[in-house]
C-alpha positions as CSV (number, residue, x, y, z in Angstrom):
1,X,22.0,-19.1,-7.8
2,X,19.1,-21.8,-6.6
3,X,15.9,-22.4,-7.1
4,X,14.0,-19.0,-6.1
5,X,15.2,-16.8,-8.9
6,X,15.4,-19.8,-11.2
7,X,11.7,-19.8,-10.4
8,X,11.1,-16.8,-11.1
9,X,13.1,-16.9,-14.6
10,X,11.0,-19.6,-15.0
11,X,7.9,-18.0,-14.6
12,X,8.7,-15.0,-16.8
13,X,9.7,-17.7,-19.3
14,X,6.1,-19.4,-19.4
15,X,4.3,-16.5,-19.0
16,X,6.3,-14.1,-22.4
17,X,5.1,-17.8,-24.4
18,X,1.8,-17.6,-23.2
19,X,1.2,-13.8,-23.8
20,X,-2.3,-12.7,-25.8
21,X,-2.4,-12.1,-28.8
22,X,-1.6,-7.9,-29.6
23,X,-4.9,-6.1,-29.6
24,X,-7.3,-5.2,-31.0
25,X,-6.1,-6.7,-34.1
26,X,-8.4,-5.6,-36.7
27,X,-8.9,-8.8,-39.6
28,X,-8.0,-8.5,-43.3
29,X,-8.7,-11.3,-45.5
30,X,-6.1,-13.9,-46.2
31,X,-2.4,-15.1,-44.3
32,X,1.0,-14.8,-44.1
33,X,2.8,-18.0,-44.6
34,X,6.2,-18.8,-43.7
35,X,8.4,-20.2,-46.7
36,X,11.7,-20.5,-48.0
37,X,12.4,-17.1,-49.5
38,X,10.9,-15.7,-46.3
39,X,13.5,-12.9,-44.9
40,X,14.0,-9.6,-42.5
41,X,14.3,-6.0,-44.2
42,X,14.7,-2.7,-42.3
43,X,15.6,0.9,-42.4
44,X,19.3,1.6,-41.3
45,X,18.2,2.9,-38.0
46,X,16.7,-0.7,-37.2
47,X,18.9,-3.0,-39.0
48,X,20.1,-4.0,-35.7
49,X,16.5,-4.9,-34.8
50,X,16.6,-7.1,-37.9
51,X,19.2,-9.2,-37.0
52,X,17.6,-9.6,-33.6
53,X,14.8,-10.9,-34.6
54,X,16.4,-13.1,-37.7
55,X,17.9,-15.2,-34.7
56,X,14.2,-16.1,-33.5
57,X,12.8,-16.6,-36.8
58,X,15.4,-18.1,-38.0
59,X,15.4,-15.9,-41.5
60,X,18.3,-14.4,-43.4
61,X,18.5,-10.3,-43.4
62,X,18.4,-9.3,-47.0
63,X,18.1,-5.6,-47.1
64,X,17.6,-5.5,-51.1
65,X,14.4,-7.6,-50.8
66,X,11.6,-6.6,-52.7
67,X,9.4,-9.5,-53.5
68,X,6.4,-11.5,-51.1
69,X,7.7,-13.2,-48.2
70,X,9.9,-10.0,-46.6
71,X,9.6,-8.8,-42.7
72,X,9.9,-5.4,-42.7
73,X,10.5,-3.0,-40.1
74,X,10.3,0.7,-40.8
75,X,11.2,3.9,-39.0
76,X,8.4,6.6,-39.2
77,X,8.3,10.4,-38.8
78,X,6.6,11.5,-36.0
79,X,7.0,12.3,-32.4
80,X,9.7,8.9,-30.7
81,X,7.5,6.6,-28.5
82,X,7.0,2.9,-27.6
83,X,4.4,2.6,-29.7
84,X,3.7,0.7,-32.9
85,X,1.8,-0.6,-35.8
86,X,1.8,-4.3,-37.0
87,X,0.3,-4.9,-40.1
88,X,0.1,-8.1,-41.7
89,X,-0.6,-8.9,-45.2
90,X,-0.6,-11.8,-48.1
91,X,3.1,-10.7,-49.0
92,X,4.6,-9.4,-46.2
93,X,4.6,-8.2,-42.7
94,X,5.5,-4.7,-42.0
95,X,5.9,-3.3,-38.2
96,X,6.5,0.9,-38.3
97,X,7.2,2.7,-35.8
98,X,9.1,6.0,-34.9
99,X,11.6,4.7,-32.6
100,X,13.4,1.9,-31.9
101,X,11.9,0.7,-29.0
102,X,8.7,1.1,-30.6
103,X,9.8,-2.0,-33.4
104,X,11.2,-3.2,-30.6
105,X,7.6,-3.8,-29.4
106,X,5.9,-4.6,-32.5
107,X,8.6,-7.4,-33.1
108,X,7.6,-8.9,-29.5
109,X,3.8,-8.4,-30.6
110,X,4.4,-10.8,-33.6
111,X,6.5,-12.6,-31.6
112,X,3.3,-13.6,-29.4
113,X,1.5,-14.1,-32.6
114,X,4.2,-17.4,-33.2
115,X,4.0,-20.7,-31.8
116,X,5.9,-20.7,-28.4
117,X,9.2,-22.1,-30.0
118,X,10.0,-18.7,-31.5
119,X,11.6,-17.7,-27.7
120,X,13.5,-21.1,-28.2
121,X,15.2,-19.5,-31.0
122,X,14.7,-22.4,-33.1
123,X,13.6,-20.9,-36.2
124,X,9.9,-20.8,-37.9
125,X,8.8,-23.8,-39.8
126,X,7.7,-22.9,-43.1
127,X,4.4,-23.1,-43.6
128,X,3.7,-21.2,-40.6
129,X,0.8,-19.0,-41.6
130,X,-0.6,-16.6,-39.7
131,X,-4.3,-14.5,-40.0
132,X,-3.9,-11.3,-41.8
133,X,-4.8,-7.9,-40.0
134,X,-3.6,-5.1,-38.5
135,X,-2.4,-4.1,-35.0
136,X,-1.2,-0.8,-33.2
137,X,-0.8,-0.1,-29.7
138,X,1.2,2.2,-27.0
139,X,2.2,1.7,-23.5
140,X,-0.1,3.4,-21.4
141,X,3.2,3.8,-18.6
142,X,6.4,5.1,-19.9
143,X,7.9,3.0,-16.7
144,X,7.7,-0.5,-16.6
145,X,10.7,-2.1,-14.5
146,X,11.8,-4.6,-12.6
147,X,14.8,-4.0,-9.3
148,X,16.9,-6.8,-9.6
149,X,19.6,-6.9,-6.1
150,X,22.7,-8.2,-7.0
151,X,24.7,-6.8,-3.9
152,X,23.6,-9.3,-2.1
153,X,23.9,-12.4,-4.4
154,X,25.8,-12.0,-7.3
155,X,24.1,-13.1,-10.6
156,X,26.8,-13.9,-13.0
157,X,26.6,-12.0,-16.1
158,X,25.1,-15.0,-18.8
159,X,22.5,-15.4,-15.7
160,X,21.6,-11.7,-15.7
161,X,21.2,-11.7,-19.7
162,X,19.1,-15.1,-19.4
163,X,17.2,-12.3,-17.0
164,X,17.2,-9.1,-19.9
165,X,15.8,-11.6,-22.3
166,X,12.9,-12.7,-20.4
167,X,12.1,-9.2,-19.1
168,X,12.3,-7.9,-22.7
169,X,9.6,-10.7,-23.5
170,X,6.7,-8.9,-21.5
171,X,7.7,-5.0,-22.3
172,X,9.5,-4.0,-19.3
173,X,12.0,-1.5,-20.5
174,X,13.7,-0.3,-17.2
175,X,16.7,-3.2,-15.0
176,X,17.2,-1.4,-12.0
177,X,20.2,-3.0,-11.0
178,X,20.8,-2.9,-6.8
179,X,24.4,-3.0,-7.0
180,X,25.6,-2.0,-3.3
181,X,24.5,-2.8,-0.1
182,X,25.0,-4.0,3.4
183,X,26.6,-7.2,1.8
184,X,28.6,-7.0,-1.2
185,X,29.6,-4.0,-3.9
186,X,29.2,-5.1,-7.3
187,X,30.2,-2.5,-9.8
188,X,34.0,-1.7,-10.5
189,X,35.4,1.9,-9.9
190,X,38.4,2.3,-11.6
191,X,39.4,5.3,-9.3
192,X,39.1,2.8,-6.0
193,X,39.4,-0.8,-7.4
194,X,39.2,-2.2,-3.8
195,X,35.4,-1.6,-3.4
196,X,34.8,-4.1,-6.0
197,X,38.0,-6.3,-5.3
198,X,37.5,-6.6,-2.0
199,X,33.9,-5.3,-1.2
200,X,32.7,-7.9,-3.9
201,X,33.8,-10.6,-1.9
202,X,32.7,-12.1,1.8
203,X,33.6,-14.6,3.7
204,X,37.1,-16.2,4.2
205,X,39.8,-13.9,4.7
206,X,37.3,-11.0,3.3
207,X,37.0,-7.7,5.8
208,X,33.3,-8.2,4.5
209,X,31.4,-10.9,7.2
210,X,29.8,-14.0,6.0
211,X,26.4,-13.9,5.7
212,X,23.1,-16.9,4.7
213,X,24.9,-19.8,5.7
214,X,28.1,-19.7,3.7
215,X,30.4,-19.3,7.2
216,X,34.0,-20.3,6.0
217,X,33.3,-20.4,2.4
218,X,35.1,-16.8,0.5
219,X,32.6,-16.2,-3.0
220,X,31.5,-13.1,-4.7
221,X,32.1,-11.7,-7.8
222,X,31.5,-8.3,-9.6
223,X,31.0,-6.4,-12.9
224,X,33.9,-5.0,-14.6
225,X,33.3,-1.5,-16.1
226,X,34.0,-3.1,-19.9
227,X,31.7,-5.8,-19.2
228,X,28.9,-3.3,-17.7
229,X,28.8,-1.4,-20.9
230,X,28.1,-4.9,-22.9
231,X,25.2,-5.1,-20.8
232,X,24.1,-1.9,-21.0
233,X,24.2,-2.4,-24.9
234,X,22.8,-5.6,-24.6
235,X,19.7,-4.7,-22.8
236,X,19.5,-1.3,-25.1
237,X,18.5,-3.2,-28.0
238,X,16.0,-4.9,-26.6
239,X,14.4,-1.3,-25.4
240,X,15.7,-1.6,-21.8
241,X,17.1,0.9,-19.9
242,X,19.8,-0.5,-17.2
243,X,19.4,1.9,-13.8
244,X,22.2,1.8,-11.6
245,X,21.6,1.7,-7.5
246,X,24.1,2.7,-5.2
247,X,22.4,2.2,-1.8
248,X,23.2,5.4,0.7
249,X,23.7,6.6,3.1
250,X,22.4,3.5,5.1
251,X,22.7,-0.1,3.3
252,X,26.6,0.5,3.4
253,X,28.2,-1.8,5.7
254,X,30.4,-3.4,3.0
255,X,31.8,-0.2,1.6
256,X,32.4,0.5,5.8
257,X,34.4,-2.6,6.5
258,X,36.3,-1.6,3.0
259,X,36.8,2.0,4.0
260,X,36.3,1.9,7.8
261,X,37.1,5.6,7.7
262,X,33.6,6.2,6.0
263,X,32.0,5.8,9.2
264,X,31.3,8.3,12.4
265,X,33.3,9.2,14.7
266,X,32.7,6.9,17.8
267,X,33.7,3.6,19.0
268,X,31.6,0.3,17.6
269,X,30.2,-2.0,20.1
270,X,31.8,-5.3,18.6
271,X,31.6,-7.5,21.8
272,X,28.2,-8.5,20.4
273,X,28.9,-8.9,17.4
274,X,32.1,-11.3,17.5
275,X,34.4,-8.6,16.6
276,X,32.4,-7.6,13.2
277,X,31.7,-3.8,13.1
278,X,27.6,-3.8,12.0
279,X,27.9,0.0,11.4
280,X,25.7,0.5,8.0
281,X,25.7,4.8,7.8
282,X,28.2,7.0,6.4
283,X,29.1,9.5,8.6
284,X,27.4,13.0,7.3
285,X,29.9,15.0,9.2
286,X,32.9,14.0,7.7
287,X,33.5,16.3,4.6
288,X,36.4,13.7,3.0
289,X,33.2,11.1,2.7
290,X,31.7,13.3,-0.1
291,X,35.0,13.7,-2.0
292,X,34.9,10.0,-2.2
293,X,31.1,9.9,-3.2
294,X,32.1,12.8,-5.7
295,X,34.8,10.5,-7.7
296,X,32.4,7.1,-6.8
297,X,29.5,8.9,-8.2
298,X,31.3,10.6,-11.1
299,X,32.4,7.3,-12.5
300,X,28.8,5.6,-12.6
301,X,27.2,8.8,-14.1
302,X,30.0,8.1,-17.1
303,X,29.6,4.6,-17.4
304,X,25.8,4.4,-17.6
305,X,23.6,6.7,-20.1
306,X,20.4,6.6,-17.6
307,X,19.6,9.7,-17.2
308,X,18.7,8.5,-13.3
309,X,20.9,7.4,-10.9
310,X,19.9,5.8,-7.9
311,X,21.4,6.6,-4.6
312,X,19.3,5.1,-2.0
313,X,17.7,6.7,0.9
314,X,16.0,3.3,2.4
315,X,16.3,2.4,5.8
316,X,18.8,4.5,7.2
317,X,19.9,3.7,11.0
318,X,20.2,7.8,11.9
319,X,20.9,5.9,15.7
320,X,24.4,6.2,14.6
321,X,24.5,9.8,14.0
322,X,23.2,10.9,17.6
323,X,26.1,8.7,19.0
324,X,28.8,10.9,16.8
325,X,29.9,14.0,18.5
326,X,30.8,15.3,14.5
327,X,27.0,14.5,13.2
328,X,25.3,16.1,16.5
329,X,27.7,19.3,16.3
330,X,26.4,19.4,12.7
331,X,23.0,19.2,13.7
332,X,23.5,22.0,15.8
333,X,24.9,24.0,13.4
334,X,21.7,23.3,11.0
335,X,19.4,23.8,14.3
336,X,17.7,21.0,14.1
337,X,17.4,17.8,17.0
338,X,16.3,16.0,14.2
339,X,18.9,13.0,12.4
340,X,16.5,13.0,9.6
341,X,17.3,16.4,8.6
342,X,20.7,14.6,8.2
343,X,19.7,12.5,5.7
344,X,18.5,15.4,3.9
345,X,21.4,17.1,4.2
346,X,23.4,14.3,2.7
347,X,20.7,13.4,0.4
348,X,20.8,17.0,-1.4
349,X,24.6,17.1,-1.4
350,X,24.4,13.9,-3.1
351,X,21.7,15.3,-6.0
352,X,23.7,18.5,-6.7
353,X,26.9,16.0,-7.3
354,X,24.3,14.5,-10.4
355,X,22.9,17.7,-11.2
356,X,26.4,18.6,-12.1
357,X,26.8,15.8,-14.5
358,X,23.5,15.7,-16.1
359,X,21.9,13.2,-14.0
360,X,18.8,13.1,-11.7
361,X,18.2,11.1,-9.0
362,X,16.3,8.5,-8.2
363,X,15.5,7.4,-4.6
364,X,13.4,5.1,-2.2
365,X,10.3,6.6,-0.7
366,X,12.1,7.7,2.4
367,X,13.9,10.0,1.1
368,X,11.2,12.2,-0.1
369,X,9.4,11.6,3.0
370,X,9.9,15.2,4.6
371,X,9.1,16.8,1.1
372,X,12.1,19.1,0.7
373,X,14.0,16.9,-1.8
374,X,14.7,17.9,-5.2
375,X,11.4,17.2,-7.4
376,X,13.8,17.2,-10.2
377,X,14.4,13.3,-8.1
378,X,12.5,10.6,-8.9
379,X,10.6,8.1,-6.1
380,X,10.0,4.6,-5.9
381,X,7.1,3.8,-3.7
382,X,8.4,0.4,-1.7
383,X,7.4,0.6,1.7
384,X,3.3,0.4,1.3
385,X,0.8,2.5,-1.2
386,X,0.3,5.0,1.4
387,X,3.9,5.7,0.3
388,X,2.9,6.2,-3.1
389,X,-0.3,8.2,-2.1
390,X,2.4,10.3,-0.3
391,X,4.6,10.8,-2.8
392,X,2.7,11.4,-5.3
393,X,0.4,14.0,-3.4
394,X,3.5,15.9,-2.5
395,X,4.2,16.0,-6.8
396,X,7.4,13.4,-6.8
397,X,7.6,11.7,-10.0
398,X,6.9,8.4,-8.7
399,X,7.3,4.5,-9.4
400,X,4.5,2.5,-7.7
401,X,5.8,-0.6,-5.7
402,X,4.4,-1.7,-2.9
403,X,6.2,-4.4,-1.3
404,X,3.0,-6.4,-0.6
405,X,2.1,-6.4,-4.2
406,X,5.0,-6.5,-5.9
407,X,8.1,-8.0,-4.1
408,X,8.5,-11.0,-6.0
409,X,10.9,-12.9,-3.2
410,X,8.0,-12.7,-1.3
411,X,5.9,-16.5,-0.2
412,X,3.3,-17.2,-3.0
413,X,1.8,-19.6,-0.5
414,X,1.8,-20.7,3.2
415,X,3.9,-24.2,2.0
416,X,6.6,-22.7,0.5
417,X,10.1,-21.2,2.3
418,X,11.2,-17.3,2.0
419,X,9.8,-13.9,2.8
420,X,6.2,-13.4,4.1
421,X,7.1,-10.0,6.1
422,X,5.5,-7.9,3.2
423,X,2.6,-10.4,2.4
424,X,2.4,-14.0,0.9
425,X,0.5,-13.1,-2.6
426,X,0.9,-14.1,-6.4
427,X,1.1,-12.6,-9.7
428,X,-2.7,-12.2,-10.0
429,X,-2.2,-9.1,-7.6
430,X,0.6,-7.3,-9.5
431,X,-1.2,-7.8,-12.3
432,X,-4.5,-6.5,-11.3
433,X,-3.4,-3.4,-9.4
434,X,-5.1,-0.1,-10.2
435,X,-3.9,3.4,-8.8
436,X,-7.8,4.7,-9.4
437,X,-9.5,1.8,-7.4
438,X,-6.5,2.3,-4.6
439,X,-7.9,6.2,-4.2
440,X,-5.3,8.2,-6.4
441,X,-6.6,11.2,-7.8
442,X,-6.4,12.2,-11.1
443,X,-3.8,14.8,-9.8
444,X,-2.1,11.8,-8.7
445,X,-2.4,9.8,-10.9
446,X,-0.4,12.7,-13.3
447,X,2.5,11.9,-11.0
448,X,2.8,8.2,-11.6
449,X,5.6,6.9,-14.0
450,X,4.8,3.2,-13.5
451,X,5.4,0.2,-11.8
452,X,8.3,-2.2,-10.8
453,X,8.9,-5.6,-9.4
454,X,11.5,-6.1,-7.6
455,X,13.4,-9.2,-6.5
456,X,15.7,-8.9,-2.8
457,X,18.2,-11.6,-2.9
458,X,19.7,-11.8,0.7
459,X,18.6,-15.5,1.6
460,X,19.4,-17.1,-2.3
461,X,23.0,-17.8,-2.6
C-alpha cells in the first residue's frame, strides 16, 4: 500500500492522541500517581481487557492486588451496553461496566487522559499523576463503522491490524470488510478454493485482468479462513465487530472470469475489450448460480459471528439481463418488463439463504430502493442523504453514509490527486454531520443505527 491509506492511518493515529478529555468529568480532590507497585486487576470476564491494557501502560496484571496503586476493571449487573464509568481516586482507578466493550471504552477514556505515548505502547512513567474525578458516558449510536475495500487492494494482514488498532482508538466498533468485487476475491472458501487462489490474484497469467497500472506485473493475496478468525478475535477484544461484504449480484467480474459459467446466457462483446470479458452480473436465471451462492454463503455465515452479512446490491449493470434470453423469459414468468425486479428476485433468494442460518443481511441503498426487501435487512445509505431520507422513511434499519461526507478516498483539497466524483471535503464535515439539521424526522431518526466511513481502494496499489 502507498501513501493514501498510509495517510489516512496516519490521520487516525494523530487524531486517537489528540482525543478530549472523557466528559463531563466531575472533580474530586487529589491524584492518581503512577509508581512502581502500580498494576491492572479485573474480574474474570475482563481479564483479557487487563492484559490489553497492561501492554500500554506498561504494568504487570496482579489479580490478588489489594493495596493503592491497582487499575481495576469491574463487570457490573445490569442491562450489557457500551457504556461506562471511570472513576478515579487517591489509590486507585476503577472503570465498571456491564460488558466488555463497555471497559473496553472506559480503558480508551483513560487512555486519552495519558500523555500521547500511551498509543506508543511504551509504558507510563511513574510519577504520572493524573486529576482525580469521575467520568461515565454511553454511545449515543450503537453503529459506529468504518468499510474498509480490500477486493480491490489487498491490505496484508499486520497492515489491517495497524488499521483495528487505530479504529479502536476513536470507538468505532463495526470493520466492514469489502472483500469481493469487480477486481479481486479476498476471503478463502474451503468448498471452492479457486476463488481465492485464483480470483485473489490479477495480472500475469491470472484469468483476472490487470487493472491501476500494474499491466504485466501478477500480485494479490487473500485471507485464509484460520487467519480470518485471528482477526475476527483480534478486533473482538478491542469491541469491534468484523462485517463481511460479498458484493452481488453486480461488482462480480472476478468471481465471472473464475467461474465464467456464473454469467448469462449470451455472447460477450470482447472485440472492445482486447479479449477480456467485462461482464460484472450473475446471471439470475440460472438456478446452479444459487447452489453455489448457497455453499459460498454458508461458509462465511460459519466463519464470522456478525450477526449481518453483507451481500451487496450496489451498482448492478441489469443491461446484461435484457440481453439474456434466460433472464427475460424469467421476467416474463414474474410479469414484469422491469430488470430491477430481478435484482429483487435474486436479492430475496439471497436473504432467505441467511435467514436459514441465523443471519441478516446487510445491503447498499439500492437494494432497498423499491421497498419490498426484507426489513429484517439492514441499509447503508452511500449514494447521497436523500438515500438515507429514503431508507429510513420507508422503516430500513439504516447506516448513514453519504459519499460526499464520508468517503474518505475522496480529494481533501483541489492540490491533491484521487477521487473528487463525490465531493472534495475534510474531516470537519463527517464530523459535524447532524441527521436533525439534514431534515430527518424523529420517526427517522428512530431508524438510524449510525454512521460509517468508508475507504474505496481501486486507484492505491
Amino acid at each position: 500500500m502507498k501513501s493514501p491509506l498510509l495517510l489516512l492511518l496516519s490521520f487516525l493515529a494523530f487524531s486517537a492522541a489528540a482525543q478530549p478529555a472523557p466528559g463531563p468529568m466531575i472533580p474530586r480532590e487529589g491524584a492518581f500517581v503512577f509508581g512502581p507497585a502500580t498494576a491492572l486487576a479485573a474480574d474474570e470476564a475482563l481479564l483479557p481487557l487487563a492484559h490489553y491494557a497492561a501492554e500500554y501502560l506498561g504494568r504487570p496484571v496482579r489479580q490478588q492486588m489489594t493495596g493503592t496503586g491497582a487499575v481495576v476493571l469491574t463487570l457490573e449487573p445490569g442491562e450489557p451496553s457500551e457504556a461506562y464509568r471511570l472513576e478515579i481516586a487517591p489509590d486507585y482507578i476503577r472503570i465498571g461496566a456491564t460488558s466488555p466493550g463497555g471497559a473496553f471504552n472506559g480503558l480508551q477514556a483513560l487512555f486519552r487522559l495519558l500523555p500521547p505515548e500511551v498509543y506508543a505502547q511504551q509504558g507510563i512513567p511513574d510519577g504520572t499523576a493524573l486529576a482525580c474525578g469521575i467520568a461515565a458516558d454511553r454511545p449515543k449510536y450503537s453503529y459506529r463503522g468504518m468499510m474498509l475495500d480490500v477486493a480491490r487492494t489487498w491490505v496484508e494482514v499486520p497492515m489491517l491490524k495497524r488499521f483495528i488498532n487505530l479504529l479502536s482508538y476513536h470507538n468505532i466498533n463495526k470493520l466492514h470488510l469489502h472483500l469481493a468485487d469487480d477486481d479481486g476475491w479476498r476471503i478463502q472458501i474451503k468448498s471452492h478454493p479457486e476463488l481465492a487462489e485464483v480470483g485473489g490474484f490479477r495480472g500475469g497469467d491470472s484469468p483476472v485482468a490487470p487493472v491501476y497500472g500494474k499491466w504485466s506485473e501478477k500480485y494479490g493475496g487473500y485471507y485464509t479462513q484460520d487467519e480470518m478468525r485471528s482477526l475476527i478475535e483480534y478486533a473482538a477484544l478491542r469491541n469491534i465487530e468484523i462485517i463481511p461484504e460479498i458484493d452481488l449480484p453486480g461488482h462480480s467480474r472476478c468471481i465471472g472470469s473464475v467461474r465464467p459459467e456464473i454469467r448469462c446466457n449470451y455472447p460477450p462483446d470482447t472485440v472492445t475489450t482486447a479479449g477480456t470479458d467485462y461482464r460484472s452480473a450473475w446471471c439470475v436465471a440460472r438456478e446452479e448460480n444459487y447452489v453455489l451462492l448457497e455453499e459460498i454463503l454458508g461458509e462465511i455465515c460459519e466463519l464470522f459471528p456478525s450477526p449481518y452479512i453483507h451481500i451487496g446490491g450496489d451498482e448492478v449493470e441489469v443491461a446484461q439481463w435484457k440481453k439474456c434470453p434466460d433472464c427475460r423469459a424469467m421476467m416474463k414468468r414474474l410479469g414484469t418488463v422491469n430488470p430491477h425486479r430481478l435484482q429483487d428476485y435474486f436479492m430475496e433468494r439471497l436473504a432467505a439463504m441467511l435467514a436459514a442460518r441465523g443471519k441478516r443481511p446487510a445491503v447498499w441503498n439500492e437494494a432497498a430502493a423499491s421497498g419490498t426487501f426484507t426489513r429484517a435487512s439492514r441499509v447503508h445509505g452511500w449514494a447521497s442523504v436523500g438515500a438515507c431520507h429514503a431508507a429510513t422513511a420507508k422503516g430500513y434499519r439504516t447506516v448513514i453514509m453519504p459519499s460526499e461526507c464520508f468517503y474518505f478516498d475522496m480529494r481533501q483539497t483541489l492540490r491533491e490527486e484521487g477521487h473528487s466524483w463525490a465531493s472534495i471535503f475534510d474531516a470537519r464535515r463527517t464530523y459535524e454531520f447532524d441527521p436533525a439539521a439534514r431534515g430527518f424526522s424523529d420517526r427517522q431518526l428512530r431508524h438510524v443505527e449510525g454512521f460509517e466511513g468508508a475507504f474505496w481502494t481501486e486507484i492505491y496499489t
